[in-house]
C-alpha atoms as one frame of an Amber mdcrd trajectory, in Angstrom:
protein
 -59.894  56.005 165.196 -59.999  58.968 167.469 -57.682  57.925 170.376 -58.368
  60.748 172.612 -60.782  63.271 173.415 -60.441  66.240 175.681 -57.212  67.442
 177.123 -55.648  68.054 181.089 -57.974  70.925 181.212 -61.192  68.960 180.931
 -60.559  66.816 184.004 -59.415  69.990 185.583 -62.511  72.070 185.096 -64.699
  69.072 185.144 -63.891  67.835 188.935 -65.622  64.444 187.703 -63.666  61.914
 187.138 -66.360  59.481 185.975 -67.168  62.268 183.024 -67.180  60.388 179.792
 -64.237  63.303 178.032 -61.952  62.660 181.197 -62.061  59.173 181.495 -59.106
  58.462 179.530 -57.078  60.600 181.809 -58.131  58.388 184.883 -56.826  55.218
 183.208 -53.880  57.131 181.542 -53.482  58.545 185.043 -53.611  54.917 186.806
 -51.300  53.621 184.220 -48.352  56.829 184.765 -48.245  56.258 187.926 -47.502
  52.541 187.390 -44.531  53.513 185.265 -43.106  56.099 187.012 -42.545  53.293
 190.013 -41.065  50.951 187.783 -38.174  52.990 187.318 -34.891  54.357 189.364
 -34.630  57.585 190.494 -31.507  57.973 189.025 -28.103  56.521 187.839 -24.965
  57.796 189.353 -22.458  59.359 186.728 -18.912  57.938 186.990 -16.485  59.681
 188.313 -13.099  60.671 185.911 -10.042  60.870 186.251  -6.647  61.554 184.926
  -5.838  57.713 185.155  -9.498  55.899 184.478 -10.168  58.542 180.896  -6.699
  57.030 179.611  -8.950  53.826 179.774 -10.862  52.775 176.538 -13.379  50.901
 178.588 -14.118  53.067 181.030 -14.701  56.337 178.713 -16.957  53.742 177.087
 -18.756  53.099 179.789 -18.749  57.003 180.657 -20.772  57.752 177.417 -22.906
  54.851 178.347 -23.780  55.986 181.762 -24.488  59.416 180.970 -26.972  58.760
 177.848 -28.499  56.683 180.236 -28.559  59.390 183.053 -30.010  61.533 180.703
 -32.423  59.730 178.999 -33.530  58.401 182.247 -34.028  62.473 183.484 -36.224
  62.669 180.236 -38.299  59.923 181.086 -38.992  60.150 184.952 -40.064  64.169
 183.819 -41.855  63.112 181.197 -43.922  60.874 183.054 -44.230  63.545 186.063
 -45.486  66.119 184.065 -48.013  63.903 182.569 -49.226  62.565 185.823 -49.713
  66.247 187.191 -51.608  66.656 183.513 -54.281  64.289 184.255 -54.506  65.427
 187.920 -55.650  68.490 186.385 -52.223  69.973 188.192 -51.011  70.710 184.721
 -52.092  72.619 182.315 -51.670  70.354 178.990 -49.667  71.481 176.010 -48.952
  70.045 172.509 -45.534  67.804 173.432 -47.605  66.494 176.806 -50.957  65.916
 174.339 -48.427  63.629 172.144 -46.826  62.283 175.037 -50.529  61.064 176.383
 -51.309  59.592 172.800 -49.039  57.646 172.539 -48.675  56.219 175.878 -52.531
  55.462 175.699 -51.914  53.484 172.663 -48.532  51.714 174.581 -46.077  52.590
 171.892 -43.079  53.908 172.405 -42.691  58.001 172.551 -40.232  58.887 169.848
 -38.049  61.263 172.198 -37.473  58.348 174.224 -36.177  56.325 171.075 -32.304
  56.681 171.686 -31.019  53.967 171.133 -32.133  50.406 168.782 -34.801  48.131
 170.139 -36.923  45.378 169.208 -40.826  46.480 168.556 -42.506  46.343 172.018
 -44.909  47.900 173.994 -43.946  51.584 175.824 -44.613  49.263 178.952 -42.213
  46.557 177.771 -39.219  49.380 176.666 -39.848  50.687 180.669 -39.396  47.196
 181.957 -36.157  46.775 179.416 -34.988  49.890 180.549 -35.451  49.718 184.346
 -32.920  46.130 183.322 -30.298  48.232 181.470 -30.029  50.924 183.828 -29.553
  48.569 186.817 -26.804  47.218 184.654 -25.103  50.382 184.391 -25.283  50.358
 187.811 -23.944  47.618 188.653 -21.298  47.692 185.917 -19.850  51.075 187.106
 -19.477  49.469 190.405 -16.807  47.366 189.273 -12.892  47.780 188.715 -12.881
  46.092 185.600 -15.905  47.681 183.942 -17.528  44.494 183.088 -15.218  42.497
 181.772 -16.109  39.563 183.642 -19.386  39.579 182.785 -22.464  41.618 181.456
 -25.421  41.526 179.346 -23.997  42.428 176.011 -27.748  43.305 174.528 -28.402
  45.432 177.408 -25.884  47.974 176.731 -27.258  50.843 174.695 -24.195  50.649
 172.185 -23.204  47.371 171.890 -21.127  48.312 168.868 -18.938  50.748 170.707
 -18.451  48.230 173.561 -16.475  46.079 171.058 -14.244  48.632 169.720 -13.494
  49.576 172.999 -12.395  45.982 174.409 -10.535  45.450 170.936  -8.616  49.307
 171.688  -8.062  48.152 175.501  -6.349  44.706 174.840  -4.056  46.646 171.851
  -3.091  49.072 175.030  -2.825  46.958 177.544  -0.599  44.713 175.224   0.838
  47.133 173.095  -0.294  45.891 169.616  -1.877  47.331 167.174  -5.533  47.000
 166.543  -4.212  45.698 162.856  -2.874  42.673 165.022  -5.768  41.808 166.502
  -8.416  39.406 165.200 -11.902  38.249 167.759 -12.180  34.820 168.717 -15.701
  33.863 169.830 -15.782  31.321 172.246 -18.760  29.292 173.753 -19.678  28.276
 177.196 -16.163  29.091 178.916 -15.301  26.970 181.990 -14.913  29.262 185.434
 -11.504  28.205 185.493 -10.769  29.967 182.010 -12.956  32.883 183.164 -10.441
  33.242 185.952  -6.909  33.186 183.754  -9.324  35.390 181.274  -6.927  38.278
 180.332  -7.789  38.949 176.761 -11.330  38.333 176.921 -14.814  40.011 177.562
 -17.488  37.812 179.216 -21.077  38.292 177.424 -24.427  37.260 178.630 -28.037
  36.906 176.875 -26.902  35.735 173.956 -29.446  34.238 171.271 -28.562  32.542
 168.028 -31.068  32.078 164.490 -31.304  29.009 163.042 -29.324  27.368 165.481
 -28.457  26.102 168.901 -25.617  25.425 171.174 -25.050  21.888 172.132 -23.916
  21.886 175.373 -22.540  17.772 175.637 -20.866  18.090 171.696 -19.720  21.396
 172.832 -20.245  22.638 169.243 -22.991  24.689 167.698 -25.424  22.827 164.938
 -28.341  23.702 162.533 -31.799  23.524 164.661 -35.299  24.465 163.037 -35.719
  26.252 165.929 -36.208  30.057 164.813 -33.290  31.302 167.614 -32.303  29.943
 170.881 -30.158  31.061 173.596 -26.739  30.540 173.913 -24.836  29.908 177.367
 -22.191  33.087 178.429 -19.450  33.263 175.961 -16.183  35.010 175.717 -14.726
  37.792 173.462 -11.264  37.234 173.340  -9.191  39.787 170.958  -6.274  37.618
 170.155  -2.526  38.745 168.495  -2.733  37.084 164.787   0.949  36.459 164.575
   0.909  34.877 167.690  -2.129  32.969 167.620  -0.626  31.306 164.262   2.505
  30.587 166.076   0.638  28.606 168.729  -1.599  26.635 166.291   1.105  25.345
 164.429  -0.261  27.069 160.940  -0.881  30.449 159.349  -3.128  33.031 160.691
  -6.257  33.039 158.618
């Protein structure tokens, strides 16, 4: 099916917006603007220095913030130059003609495809972006750089935020990251948030096949397809140590 017809110059030239070749601009148009006020204006880098780089977490965070930053530029001038397309403002080129297809059709530009995501709607990625950005922002706000709690799915590299708490409690502690082994644990009372010196709390956690039983305090089988699970803790634990405690061998 023929998705579009016409280009920026049409509705330029044209002056009508009711004009059958330039009405896909209109609702394009009506649905830019939309989008462009979902979103922030912009995310604050961090600032570095000779003390916070020597931290693991916060050069994570750094490279976080600044994909985000940028990717955030990309989007907001995307979405500008698009708008000023279908105002006729714009004269429309090939990237701004792809840009407009696939926007009309709600998926997701591929320039905008930095980082893994579920398949939604363009309009659904804005929304989930607009949510990880304010994260960042709120994040970077902090001394700790989360530790005490964030949205573990919302970051856009989860899998660097765990080898950067892993590398921060082996410096802070002086171990090697050989020593270290993750214990995962559920639903964390406020009190042991508080004494929390090894851990990471994590938010928006969902588990397949599963769910958390909050009175047993145990996770069993459900025939639920995934549920979510309360905030848990990452604590990176010394293996020696840990065996020492428990009585037994470290497994």
């Amino acid at each position: 099916m023929k998705v579009l017809q016409g280009t920026g110059d049409d509705l330029a030239d044209s002056g009508d917006l009711k004009d059958s070749k330039s009405f896909w601009l209109v609702k394009l148009l009506t649905k830019t603007q939309s989008l462009i006020q979902t979103l922030p204006t912009q995310l604050q880098l961090l600032h570095r220095t000779s003390q916070s780089i020597t931290n693991p977490l916060f050069r994570f965070l750094e490279r976080e913030v600044t994909v985000a930053s940028q990717l955030l530029d990309t989007v907001r001038n995307d979405l500008l130059q698009l708008k000023e397309m279908c105002k006729g403002e714009r004269k429309s080129t090939n990237v701004l003609k792809q840009l407009a297809q696939e926007l009309h059709a709600d998926l997701i530009p591929k320039k905008w495809r930095r980082f893994n995501i579920a398949n939604i709607t363009a309009t659904e990625w804005l929304e989930d972006f607009k949510k990880r950005i304010e994260q960042l922002a709120k994040v970077s706000s902090t001394t700790d750089y989360g530790k005490r709690g964030l949205w573990f799915g919302g970051l856009l590299f989860p899998e660097a935020f765990m080898t950067a708490t892993r590398q921060s409690i082996a410096q802070d502690n002086k171990w090697s990251l050989e020593e270290l082994e993750l214990k995962f644990e559920v639903d964390p009372s406020d009190e042991a948030i508080k004494t929390n010196d090894l851990g990471f709390i994590v938010e928006g956690l969902s588990i397949e096949g599963a769910s958390y039983a909050r009175d047993e305090q145990r996770i069993k089988l459900s025939e639920a397809l995934s549920s979510f699970l309360p905030r848990a803790n990452l604590k990176w634990v010394n293996k020696a140590k840990a065996a020492q405690e428990e009585g037994g061998e470290s497994i």
